[in-house]
C-alpha positions in Angstrom: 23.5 50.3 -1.5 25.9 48.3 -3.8 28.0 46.0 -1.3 31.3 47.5 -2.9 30.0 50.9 -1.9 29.8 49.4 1.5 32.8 47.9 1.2 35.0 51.2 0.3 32.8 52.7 3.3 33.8 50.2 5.7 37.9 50.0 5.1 38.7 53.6 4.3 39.0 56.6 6.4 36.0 58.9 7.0 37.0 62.8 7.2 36.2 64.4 9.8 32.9 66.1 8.5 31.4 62.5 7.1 28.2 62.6 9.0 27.6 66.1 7.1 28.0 64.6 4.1 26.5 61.1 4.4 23.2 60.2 2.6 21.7 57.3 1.4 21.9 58.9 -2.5 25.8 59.6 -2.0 28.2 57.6 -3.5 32.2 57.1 -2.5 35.3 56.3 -4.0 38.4 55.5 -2.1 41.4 58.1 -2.9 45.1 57.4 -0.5 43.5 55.4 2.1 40.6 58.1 2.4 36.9 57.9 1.6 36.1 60.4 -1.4 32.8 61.7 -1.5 32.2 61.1 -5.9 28.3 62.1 -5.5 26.3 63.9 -2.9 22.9 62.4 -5.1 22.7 66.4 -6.1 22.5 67.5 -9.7 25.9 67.7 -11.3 25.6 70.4 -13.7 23.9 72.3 -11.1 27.1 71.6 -9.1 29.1 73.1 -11.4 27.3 76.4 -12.5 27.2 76.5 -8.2 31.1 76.3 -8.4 31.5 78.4 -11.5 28.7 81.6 -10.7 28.8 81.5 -6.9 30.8 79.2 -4.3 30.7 75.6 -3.1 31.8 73.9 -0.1 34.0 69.7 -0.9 35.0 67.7 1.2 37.7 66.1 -0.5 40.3 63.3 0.3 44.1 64.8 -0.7 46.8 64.3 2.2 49.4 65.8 4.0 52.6 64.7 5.3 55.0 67.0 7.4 58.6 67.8 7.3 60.6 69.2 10.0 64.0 69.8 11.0 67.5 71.5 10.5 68.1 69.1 7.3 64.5 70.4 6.0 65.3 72.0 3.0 68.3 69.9 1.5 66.2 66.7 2.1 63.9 68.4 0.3 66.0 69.9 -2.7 67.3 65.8 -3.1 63.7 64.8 -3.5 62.2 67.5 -5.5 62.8 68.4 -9.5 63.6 72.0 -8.8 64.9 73.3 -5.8 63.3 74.7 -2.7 65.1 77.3 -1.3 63.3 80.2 -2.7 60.3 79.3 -1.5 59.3 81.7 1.5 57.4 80.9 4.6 53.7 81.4 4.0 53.7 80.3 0.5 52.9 77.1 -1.7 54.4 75.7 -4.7 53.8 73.0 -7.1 56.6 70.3 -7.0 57.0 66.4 -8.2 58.4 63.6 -7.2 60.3 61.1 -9.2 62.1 57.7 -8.9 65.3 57.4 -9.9 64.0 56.2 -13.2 62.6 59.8 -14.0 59.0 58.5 -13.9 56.5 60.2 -11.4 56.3 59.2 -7.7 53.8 61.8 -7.2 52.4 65.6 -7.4 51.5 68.0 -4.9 51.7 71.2 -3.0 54.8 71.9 -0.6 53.7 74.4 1.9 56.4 76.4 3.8 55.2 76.7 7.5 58.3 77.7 9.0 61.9 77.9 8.3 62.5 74.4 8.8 59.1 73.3 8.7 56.4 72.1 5.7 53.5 70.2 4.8 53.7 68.2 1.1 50.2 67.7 0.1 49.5 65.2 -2.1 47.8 63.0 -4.6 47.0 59.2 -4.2 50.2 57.5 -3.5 52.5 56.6 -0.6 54.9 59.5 -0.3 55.4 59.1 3.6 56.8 55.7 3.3 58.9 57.8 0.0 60.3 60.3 1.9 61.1 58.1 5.5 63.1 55.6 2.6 65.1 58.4 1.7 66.0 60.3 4.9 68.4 58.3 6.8 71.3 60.8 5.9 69.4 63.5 6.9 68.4 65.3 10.6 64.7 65.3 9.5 61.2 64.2 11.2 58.7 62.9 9.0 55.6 62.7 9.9 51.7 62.0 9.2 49.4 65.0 10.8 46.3 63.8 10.3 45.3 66.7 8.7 41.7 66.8 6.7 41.1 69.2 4.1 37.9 71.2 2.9 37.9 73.3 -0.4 35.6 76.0 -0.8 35.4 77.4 -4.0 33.9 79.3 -6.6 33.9 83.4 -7.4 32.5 84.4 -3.9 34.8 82.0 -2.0 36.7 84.9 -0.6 33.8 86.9 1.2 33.0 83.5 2.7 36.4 83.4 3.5 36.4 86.9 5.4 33.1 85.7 7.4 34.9 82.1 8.5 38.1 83.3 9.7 38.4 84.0 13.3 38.9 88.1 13.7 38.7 88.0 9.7 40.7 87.3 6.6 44.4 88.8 5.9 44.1 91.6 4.1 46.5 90.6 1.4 45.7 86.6 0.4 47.6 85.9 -3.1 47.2 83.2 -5.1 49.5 80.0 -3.5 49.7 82.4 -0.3 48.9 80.1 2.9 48.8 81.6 6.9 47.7 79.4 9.9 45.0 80.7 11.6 41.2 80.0 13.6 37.9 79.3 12.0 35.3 79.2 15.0 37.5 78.3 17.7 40.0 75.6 16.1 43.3 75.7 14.2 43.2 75.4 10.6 46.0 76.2 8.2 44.1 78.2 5.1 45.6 78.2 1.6 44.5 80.2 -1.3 44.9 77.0 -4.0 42.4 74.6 -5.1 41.7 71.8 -7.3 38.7 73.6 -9.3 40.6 76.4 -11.2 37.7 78.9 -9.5 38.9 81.4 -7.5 39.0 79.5 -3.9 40.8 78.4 -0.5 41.6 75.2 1.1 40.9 74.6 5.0 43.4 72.2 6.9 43.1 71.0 10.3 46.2 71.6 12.2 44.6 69.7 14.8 44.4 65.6 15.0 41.4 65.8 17.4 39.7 68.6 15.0 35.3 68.8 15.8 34.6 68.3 12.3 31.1 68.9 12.5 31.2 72.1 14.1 34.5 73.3 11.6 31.7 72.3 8.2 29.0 73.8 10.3 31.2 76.8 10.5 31.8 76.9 7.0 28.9 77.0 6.0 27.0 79.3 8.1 30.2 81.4 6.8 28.7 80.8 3.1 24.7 81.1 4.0 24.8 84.7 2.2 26.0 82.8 -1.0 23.7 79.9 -0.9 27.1 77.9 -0.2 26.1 74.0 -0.1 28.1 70.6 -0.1 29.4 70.1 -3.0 30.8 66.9 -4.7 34.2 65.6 -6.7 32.3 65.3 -10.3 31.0 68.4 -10.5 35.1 69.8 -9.2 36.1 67.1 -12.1 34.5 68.7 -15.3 36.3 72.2 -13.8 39.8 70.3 -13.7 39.4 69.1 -16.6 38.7 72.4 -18.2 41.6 74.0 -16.4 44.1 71.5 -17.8 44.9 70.2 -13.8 46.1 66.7 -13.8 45.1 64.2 -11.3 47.9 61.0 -10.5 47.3 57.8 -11.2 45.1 58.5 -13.7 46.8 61.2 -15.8 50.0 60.2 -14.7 52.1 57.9 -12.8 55.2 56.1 -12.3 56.0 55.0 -15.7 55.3 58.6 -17.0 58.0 61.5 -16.3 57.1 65.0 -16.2 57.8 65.7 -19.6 55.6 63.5 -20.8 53.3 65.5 -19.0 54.3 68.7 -20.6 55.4 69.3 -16.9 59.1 70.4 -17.8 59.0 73.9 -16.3 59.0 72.2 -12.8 62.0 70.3 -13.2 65.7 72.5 -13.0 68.5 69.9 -13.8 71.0 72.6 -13.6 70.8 73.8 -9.9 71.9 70.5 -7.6 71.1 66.9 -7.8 67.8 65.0 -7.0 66.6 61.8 -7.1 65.3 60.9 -10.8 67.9 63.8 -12.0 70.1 61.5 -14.4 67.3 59.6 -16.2 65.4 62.7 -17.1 68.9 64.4 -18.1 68.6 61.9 -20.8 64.2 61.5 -21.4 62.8 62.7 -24.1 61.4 66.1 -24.0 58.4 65.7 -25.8 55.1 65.2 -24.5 52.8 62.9 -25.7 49.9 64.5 -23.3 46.9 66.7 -24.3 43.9 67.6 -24.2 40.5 66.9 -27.0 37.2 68.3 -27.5 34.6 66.1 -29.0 30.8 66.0 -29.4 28.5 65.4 -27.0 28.9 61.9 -26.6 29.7 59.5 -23.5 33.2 58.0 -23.6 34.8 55.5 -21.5 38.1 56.2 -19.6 40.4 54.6 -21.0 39.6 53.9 -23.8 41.4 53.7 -27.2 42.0 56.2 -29.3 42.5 55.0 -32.7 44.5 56.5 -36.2 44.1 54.6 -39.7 42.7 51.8 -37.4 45.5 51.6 -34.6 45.5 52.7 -31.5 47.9 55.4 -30.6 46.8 55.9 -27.1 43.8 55.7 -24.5 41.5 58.7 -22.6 42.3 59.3 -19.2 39.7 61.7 -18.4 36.6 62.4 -20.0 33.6 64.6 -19.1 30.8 66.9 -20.6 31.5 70.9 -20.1 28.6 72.5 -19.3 30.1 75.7 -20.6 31.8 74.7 -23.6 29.0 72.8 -24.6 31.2 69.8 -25.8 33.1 67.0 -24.4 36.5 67.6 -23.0 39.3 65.5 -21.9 42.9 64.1 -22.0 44.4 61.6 -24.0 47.6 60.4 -23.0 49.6 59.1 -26.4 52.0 56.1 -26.5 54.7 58.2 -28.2 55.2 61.7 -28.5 55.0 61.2 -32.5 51.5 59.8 -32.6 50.3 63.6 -31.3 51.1 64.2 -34.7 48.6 61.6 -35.7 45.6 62.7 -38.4 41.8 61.5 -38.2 41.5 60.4 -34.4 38.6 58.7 -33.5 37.5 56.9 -29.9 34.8 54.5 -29.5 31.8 55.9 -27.4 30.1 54.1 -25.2 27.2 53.0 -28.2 30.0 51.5 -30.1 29.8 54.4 -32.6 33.5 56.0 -33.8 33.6 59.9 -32.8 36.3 62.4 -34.0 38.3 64.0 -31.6 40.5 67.2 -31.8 43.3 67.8 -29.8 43.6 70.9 -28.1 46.2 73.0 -25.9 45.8 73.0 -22.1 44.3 74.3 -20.3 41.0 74.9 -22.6 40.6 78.2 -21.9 41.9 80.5 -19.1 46.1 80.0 -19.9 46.6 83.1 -17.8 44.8 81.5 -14.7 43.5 85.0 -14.4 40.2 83.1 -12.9 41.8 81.3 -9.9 43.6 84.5 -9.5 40.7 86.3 -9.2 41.1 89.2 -12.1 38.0 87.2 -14.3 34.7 85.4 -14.0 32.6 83.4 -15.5 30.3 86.1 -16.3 32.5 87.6 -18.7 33.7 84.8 -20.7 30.3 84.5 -21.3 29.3 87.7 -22.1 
């Protein structure tokens, strides 16, 4: 094994469910302090037609922190682009962070546990240090759970769902819907989101001292019927992609703001004031974000891509779709204007120019009718 690879093993934190995982052909990444499992040594594409036709089981490395407290919700609205109120218990939404410079802290999903209570999962940054920097004027508790998460996903994610609940599934589960319950024995809070843009659920520990063994053991004797397997992050990444879901730090960070990202429906600067509020009152409201199809080639992340010989911008994701049968990807530009750009090209990874066409996100499914459940893959095909 490459002594980085050892390296990233040795610092970072294992999930619980590691020695599951763990092979001498997997290879890891580190992701917010955590180990990500990039490779299980499996196929990829067969990975993905797993994720898109039936259901896999990933162990991936996204975080929570909690919130608690009478001051909950207006320590929240201050932090958050749009306000928080409306959001009932049991339910998710999207939300963003920014500095008071309008560029991106981070991304996530707030969870509403209880009337004063939430968990902000999140991307690859330090939000807990974020939020404790900016609650001194507030009765809150801010804390770290120590809370693992497990996403199983794919179009028969929710029968696997009914067999791994304890006493079985809810009988209403929307899309963003989220209920604390038991999978063999142990607490888990269970979310119907995902990072795939499949139909699926995410599994939470909402204990510290979780068996995380036994809970992927669980899992997947819940998914035998299915053929449900371990599953790894590259196979999940061409599905992102496809689906138009951005990841931070590589998408976008702090020197981008959200509409840059052609995130502007999540930020309300009418309602009350947050942090970040004045500086994007005065951003421009233009993105310069998209997405491209391209042959069939291998390109670089990050790499330039180039119009009458200049670069206007650089790749920040890049991957082969198995179903579109073309490469697809985002490009993030250095100005709104150059989106407007004709003839871009991007070196590939022979040296050789290829075109590339930008595209609206996501690629296909706008509706999300797929998460939601309403389509398959099956009939986009047929």
């Amino acid at each position: 094994m490459p002594a980085k690879q050892l390296n990233v093993i040795s610092h970072c934190k294992k999930s619980p469910w590691f020695s599951r995982t763990w092979s001498e052909a997997a290879f890891y990444g580190e992701y917010a302090d955590r180990l990500v499992l990039l490779s299980m040594g499996n196929d990829t594409v067969e990975e993905y037609w797993k994720l898109r036709k039936s259901v896999g089981l990933f162990d991936v490395p996204e975080r929570p922190v909690e919130i608690k407290g009478r001051d909950a919700i207006s320590f929240l609205n201050r932090m958050f682009t749009r306000p928080v109120d409306t959001l009932r218990v049991g339910r998710g939404s999207y939300g963003l962070l920014c500095h008071q410079g309008g560029g991106l802290v981070c991304d996530g999903i707030l969870f509403k546990l209880a009337a004063d209570h939430f968990w902000y999962v999140h991307a690859d940054a330090d939000v807990y240090l974020w939020l404790v920097a900016h609650a001194h004027d507030y009765q809150v508790e801010i804390s770290d759970p120590r809370s693992w998460v497990l996403q199983v996903q794919g179009p028969k994610s929710m029968a696997v769902l009914a067999n791994a609940c304890d006493g079985g599934a809810p009988s209403e589960f929307r899309y963003f819907d989220a209920f604390q319950g038991r999978m063999g024995g142990q607490p888990v809070l269970i979310s119907r989101t995902g990072w795939s843009a499949e139909l699926g659920f995410e599994v939470y520990n909402m204990d510290a001292d979780v068996d995380g063994p036994a809970l992927w053991d669980h899992l997947i004797a819940a998914g035998a019927d299915f053929g449900m397997t371990g599953c790894s992050q590259l196979a999940m990444n061409i599905r992102r992609i496809e689906g138009g879901i951005l990841n931070y730090r590589t998408d976008m960070d702090w020197y981008t703001t959200p509409y840059d990202m052609g995130l502007g429906q999540f930020v309300d600067l009418e309602s009350r004031d947050f942090i970040g509020r004045d500086a994007l009152r005065n951003a421009t409201r233009e993105p310069r974000f998209g997405g491209f199809k391209c042959e069939e080639r291998q390109l670089r992340y990050g790499s330039e891509v180039i119009s009458n010989g200049k670069p206007v911008g650089r790749i920040t994701a890049f991957e082969i779709s198995p179903y579109l049968q073309c490469g697809v990807g985002f490009v993030l530009f250095d100005a709104a204007d150059s989106m407007k750009s004709a003839g871009l090209t991007v070196l590939d990874r022979d040296g050789n120019e290829c075109p590339v066409e930008l595209v609206e996100l996501p690629f296909y499914d706008a509706e999300k009718n797929i998460p939601r459940g309403l389509q398959s893959v099956d009939a986009l095909i047929e």
